[in-house]
C-alpha positions as CSV (number, residue, x, y, z in Angstrom):
1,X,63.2,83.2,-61.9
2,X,66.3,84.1,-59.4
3,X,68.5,85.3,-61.8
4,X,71.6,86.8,-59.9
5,X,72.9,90.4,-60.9
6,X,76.5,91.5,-60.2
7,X,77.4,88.7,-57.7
8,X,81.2,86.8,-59.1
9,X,80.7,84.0,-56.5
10,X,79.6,80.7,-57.9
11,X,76.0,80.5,-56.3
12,X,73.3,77.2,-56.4
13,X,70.6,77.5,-59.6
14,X,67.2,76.4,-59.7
15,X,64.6,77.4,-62.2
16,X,61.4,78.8,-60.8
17,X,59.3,80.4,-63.6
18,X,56.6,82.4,-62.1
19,X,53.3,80.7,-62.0
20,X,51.8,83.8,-64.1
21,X,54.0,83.6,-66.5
22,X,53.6,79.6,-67.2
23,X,49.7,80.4,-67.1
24,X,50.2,83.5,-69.7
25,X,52.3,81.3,-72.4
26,X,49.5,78.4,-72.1
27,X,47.0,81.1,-72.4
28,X,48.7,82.2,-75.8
29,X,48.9,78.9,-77.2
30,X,45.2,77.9,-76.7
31,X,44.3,81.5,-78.1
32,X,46.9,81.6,-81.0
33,X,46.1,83.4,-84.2
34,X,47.0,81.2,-87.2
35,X,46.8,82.2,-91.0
36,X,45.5,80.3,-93.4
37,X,47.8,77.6,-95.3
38,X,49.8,78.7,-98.0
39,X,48.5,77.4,-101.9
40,X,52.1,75.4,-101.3
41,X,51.5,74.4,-97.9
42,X,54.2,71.8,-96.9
43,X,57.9,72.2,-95.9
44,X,59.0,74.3,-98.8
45,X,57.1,76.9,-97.2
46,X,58.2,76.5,-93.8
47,X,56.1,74.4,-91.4
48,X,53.0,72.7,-92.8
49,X,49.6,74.0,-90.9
50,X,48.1,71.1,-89.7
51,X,51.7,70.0,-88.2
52,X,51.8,73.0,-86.9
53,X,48.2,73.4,-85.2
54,X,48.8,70.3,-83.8
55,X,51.9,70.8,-82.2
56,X,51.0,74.2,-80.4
57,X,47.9,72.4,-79.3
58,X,50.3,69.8,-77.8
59,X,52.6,72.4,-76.1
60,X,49.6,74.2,-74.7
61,X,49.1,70.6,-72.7
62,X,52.7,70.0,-71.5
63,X,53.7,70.2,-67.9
64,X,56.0,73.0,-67.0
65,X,56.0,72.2,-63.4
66,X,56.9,68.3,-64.6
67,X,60.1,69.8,-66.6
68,X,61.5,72.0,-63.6
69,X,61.0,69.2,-61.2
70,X,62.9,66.9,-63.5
71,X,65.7,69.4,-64.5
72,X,66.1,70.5,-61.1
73,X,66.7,67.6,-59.6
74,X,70.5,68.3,-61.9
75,X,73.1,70.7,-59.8
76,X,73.1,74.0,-61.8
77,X,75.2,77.4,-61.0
78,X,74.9,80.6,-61.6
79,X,77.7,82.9,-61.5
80,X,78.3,86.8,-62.8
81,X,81.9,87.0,-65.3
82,X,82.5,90.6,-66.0
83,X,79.0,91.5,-65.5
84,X,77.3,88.8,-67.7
85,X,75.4,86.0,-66.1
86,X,76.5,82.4,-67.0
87,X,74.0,79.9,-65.9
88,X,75.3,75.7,-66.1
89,X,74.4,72.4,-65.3
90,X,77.3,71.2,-62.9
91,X,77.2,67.2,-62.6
92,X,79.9,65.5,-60.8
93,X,81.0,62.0,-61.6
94,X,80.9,59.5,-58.8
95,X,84.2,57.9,-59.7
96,X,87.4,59.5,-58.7
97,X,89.3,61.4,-60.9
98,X,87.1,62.0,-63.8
99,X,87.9,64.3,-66.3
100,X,86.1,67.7,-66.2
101,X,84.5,68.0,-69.8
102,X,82.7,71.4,-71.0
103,X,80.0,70.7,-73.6
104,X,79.0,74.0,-75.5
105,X,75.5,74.0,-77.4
106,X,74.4,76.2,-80.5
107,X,71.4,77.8,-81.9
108,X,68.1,77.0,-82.0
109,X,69.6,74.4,-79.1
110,X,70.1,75.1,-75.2
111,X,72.0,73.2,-72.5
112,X,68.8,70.8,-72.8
113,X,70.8,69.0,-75.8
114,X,72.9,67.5,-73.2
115,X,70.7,66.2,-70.8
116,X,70.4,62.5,-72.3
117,X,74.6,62.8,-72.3
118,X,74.6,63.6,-68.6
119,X,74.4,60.1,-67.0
120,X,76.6,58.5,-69.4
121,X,79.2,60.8,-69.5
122,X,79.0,61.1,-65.6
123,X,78.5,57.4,-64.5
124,X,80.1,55.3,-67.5
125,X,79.8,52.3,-65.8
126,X,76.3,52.5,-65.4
127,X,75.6,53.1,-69.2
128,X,78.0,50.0,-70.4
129,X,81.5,52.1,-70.0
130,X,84.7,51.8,-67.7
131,X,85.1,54.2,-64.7
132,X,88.4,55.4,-66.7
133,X,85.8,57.3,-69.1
134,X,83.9,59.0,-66.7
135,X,83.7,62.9,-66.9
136,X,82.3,65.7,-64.7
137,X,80.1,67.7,-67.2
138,X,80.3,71.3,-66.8
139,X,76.6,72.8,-69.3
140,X,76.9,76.3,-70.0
141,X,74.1,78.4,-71.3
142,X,75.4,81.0,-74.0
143,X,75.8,84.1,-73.2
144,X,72.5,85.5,-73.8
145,X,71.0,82.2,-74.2
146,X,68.3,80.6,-71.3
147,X,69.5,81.7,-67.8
148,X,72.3,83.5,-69.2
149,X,70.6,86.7,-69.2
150,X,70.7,89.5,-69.5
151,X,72.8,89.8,-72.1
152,X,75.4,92.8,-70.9
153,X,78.0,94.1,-73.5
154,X,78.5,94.7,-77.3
155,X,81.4,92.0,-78.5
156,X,80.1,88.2,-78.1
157,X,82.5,87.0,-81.0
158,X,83.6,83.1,-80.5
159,X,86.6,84.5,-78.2
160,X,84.9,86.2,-76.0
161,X,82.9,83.7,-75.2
162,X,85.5,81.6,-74.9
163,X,87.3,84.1,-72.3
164,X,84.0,83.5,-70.2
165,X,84.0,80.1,-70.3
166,X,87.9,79.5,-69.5
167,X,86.9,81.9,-66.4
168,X,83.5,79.7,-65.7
169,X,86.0,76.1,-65.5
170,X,88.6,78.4,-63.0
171,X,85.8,79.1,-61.0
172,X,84.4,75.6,-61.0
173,X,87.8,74.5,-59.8
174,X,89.2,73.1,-62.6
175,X,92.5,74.0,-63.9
176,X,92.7,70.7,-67.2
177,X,89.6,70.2,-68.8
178,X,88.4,68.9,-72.1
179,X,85.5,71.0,-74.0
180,X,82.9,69.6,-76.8
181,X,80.9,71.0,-78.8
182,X,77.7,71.0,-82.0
183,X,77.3,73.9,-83.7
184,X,77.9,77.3,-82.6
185,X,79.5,75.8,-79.5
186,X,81.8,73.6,-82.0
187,X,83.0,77.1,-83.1
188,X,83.4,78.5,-79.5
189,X,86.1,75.1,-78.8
190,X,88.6,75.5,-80.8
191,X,88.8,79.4,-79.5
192,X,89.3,77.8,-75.7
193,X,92.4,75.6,-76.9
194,X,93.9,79.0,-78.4
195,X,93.2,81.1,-75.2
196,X,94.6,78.5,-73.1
197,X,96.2,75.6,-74.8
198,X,98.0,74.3,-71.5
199,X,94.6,74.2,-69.9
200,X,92.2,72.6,-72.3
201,X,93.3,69.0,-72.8
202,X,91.5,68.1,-76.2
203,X,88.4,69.6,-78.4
204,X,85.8,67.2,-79.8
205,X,83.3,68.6,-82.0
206,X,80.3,67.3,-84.0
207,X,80.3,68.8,-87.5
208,X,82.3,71.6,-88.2
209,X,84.9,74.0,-85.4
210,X,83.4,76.9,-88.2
211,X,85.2,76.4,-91.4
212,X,82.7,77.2,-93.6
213,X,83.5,76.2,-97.5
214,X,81.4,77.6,-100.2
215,X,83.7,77.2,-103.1
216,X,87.2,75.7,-103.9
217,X,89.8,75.7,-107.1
218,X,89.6,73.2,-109.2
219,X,92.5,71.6,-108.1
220,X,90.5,71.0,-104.8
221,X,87.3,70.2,-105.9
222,X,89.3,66.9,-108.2
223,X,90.8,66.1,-104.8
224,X,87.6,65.5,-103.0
225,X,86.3,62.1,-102.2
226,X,82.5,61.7,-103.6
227,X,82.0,62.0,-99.5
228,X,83.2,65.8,-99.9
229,X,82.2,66.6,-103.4
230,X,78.5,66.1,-102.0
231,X,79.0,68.2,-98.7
232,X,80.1,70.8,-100.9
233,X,77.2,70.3,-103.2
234,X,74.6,70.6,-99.8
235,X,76.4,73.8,-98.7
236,X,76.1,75.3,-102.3
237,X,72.4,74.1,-102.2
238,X,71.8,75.9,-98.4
239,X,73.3,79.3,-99.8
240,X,70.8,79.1,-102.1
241,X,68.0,78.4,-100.3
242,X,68.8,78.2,-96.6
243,X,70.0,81.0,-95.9
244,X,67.6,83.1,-95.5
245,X,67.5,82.7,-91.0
246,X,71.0,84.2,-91.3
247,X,70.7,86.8,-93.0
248,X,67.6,88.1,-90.8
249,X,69.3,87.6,-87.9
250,X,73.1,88.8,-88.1
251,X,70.9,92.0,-89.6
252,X,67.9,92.6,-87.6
253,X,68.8,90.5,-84.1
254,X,66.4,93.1,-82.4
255,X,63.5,92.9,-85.2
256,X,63.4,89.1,-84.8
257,X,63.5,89.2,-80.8
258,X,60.5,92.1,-80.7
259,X,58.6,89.2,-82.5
260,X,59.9,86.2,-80.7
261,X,59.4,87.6,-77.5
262,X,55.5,88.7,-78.1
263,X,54.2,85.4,-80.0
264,X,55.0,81.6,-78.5
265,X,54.0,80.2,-82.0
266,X,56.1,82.2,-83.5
267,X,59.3,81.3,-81.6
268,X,58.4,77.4,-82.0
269,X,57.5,77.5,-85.5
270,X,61.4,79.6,-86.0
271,X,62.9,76.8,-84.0
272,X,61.4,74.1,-85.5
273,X,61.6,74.9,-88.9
274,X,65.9,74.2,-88.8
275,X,65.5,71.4,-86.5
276,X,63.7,70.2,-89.2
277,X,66.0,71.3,-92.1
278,X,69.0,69.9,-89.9
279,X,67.7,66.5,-88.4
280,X,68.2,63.4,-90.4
281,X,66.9,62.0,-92.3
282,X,64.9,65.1,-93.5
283,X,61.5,63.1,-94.7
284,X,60.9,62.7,-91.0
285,X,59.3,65.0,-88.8
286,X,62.0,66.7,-86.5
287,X,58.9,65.8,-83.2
288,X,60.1,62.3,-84.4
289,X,64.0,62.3,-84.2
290,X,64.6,65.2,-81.2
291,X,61.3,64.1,-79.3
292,X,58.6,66.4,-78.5
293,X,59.4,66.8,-74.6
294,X,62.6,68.4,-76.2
295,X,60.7,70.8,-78.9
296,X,58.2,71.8,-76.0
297,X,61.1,73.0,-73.3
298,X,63.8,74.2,-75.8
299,X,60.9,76.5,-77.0
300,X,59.8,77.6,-73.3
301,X,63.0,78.1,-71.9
302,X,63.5,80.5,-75.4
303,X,60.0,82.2,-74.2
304,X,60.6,81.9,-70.5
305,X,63.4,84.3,-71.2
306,X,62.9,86.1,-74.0
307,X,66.3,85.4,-75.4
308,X,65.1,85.0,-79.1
309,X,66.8,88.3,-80.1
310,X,69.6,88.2,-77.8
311,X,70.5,84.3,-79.4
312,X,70.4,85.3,-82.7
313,X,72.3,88.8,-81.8
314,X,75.4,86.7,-80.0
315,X,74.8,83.6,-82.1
316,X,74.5,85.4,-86.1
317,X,75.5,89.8,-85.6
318,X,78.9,89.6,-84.5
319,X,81.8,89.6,-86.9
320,X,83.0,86.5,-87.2
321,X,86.1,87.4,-89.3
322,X,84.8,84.9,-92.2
323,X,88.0,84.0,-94.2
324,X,90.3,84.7,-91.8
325,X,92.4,81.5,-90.6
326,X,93.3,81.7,-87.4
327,X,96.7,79.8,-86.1
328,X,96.1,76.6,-84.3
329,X,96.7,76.4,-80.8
330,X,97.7,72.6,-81.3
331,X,95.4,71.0,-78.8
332,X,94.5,67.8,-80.3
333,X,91.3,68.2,-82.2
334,X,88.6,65.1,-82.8
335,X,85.5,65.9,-85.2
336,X,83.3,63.3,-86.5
337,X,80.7,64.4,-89.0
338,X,77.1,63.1,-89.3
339,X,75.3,62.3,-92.4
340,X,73.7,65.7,-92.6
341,X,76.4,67.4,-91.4
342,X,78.7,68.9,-93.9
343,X,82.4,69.3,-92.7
344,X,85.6,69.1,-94.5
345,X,88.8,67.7,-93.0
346,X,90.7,70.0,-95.4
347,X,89.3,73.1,-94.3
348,X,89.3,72.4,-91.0
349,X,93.3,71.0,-90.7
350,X,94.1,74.6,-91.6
351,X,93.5,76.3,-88.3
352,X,93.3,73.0,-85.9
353,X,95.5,69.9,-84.8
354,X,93.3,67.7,-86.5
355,X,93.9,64.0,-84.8
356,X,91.0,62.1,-85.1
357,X,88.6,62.2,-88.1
358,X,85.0,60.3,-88.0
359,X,82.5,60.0,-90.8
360,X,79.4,58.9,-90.3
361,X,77.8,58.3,-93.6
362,X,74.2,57.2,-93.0
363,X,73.1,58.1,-89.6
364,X,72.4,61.5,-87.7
365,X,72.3,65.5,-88.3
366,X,73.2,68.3,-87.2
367,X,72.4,68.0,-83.4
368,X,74.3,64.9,-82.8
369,X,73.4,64.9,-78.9
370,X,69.9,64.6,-79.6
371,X,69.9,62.2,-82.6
372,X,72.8,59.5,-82.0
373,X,74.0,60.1,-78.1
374,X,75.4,56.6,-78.1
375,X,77.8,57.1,-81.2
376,X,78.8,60.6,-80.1
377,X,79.4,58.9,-76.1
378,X,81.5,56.6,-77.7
379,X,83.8,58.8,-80.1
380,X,83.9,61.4,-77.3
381,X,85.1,58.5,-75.0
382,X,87.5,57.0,-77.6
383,X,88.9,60.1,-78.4
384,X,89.6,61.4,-74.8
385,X,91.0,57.9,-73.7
386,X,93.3,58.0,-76.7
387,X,94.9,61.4,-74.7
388,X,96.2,59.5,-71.7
């Protein structure tokens, strides 16, 4: 795997997993220990036992080789910022002047959210747009996420990444760019726009830039729209009993990533279990909705690099500053919210130039990439166009 070390210049990418270690992690999932079922063995529990079992047995048969010839065949980077390596997808768009657009995964994701945005974003025309939409898409991995790795340094709040990104697009050549973003990357956009508000053109995020809303006055709460009154109801229903992920790893980042990194099993089975929480709709396996191909390499390139601890330290042990509002930078700010999704225009007008507000009532979760790409192509397109 030819990770760089302490090298600033903006050098080619190509993943190369050793040929030991892609025999070791198929080794481990044909020889995985399983317990036996729980007396409540279904998704209460976590994930059921035969859906499990099959699924490993599924991995152990998938084609490593297949996904880096595929993945490669995409122009990555790697670069060092500070002494942290930031590994991305670089794609440029055949027709002039396309607009540079950073898209900024979460967790349990990886830049491989993006992949089925690439050619639409990049080649409009192709995939039933105008060449006036087309972007060049710059796909960051997270500090201390895939091929970001090591993870170097102590402070990974949503700024700092956002310092290394601003720094990745300078070195990429772009001085204008717009950024998107699901998840923790929705919460790392908004931070871009503050640090450089004549640079970043717009911020489009799929449910929430990180407001997060537990409880609100009364006087609130008989404002809401039924819409709002039941996002408020999920999130009061995942404090309850969702929450336990968090609360493992913003405490214990380096207890989870001992265990991550030595079992396979056990870094699918955490991954899967909130794709499953968080895909819609929720009676329907998440191998269903996200794809398998998707489950198989998001969980590899997790083992590949044993970033389990180092994801959940950057992504869920940094102080956020919960209740603080920040001031908005006034870069116009698109969201549009999927049915499982659970963000509040409100909340989020606060701190952000809210200018374009999308609901989408019946359809699609919390990875919005992987669930509905066309409706997130099109409201990503609409919303830049509307900036001209």
């Amino acid at each position: 795997m030819n990770i760089t070390t302490a090298d600033p210049r903006v050098q080619p990418f190509r993943m190369e997993i050793a040929e030991d270690a892609v025999r070791d992690l198929r080794s481990r999932l044909t020889s995985a220990r399983f317990a036996e079922p729980l007396p409540i063995d279904d998704r209460s529990t976590g994930i059921p036992s035969a859906e499990l079992h099959g699924l490993v047995a599924d991995w152990a048969a998938h084609d490593w080789r297949a996904t880096e010839e595929r993945l490669n065949a995409y122009p990555q980077v790697i670069t060092n910022i500070e002494g942290q390596n930031i590994h991305a997808v670089h794609v440029r768009s055949p027709h002039p002047g396309a607009t540079p657009l950073l898209l900024m995964h979460g967790w349990p994701g990886s830049f491989l959210e993006f992949e089925g945005l690439i050619g639409p974003l990049t080649d409009p025309v192709a995939h039933g747009g105008e060449a006036t939409d087309a972007f060049d898409v710059v796909i960051p991995s997270h500090p201390g996420f895939g091929f970001s790795m090591p993870l170097v340094g102590a402070d990974w709040k949503r700024g700092d990444i956002a310092a290394v990104m601003l720094e990745l697009m300078t070195r990429l050549g772009y001085d204008r760019f717009a950024v998107q973003g699901g998840d923790m990357g929705a919460g790392v956009a908004p931070e871009l726009g503050r640090l450089a508000p004549d640079r970043v053109i717009g911020v489009h995020a799929n449910g929430s830039l990180g407001s997060f809303v537990g409880q609100v006055d009364e006087e609130t709460a008989r404002s809401l729209t039924p819409l709002e009154q039941d996002r408020l109801r999920r999130v009061a229903t995942f404090m309850q009993k969702e929450f336990g992920y968090i609360s493992i790893q913003s405490t214990r980042p380096a207890l989870i990533g001992a265990m991550l990194a030595d079992s396979p099993v056990a870094q699918f089975a955490w991954i899967l279990d909130k794709l499953q929480e968080w895909t819609h709709p929720a009676d329907r396996p998440a191998a269903e909705i996200v794809g398998e191909r998707f489950l198989f390499e998001n969980a590899a390139l997790y083992w590949f690099t044993a970033s389990g601890g180092t994801a959940a330290y950057v992504g869920y042990a940094q102080d956020a500053g919960w209740g603080a509002v920040p001031e908005s930078s006034g870069v116009p700010t698109a969201v549009i919210v999927f049915a499982h999704d659970v963000g509040l225009r409100f909340a989020e007008e606060k701190a952000n130039r809210i200018v374009r507000w999308t609901d989408v009532e019946s359809r699609g979760g919390h990875f919005a990439a992987l669930e509905e790409p066309e409706i997130l192509v099109d409201d990503v397109r609409a919303f830049f166009r509307s900036l001209d």
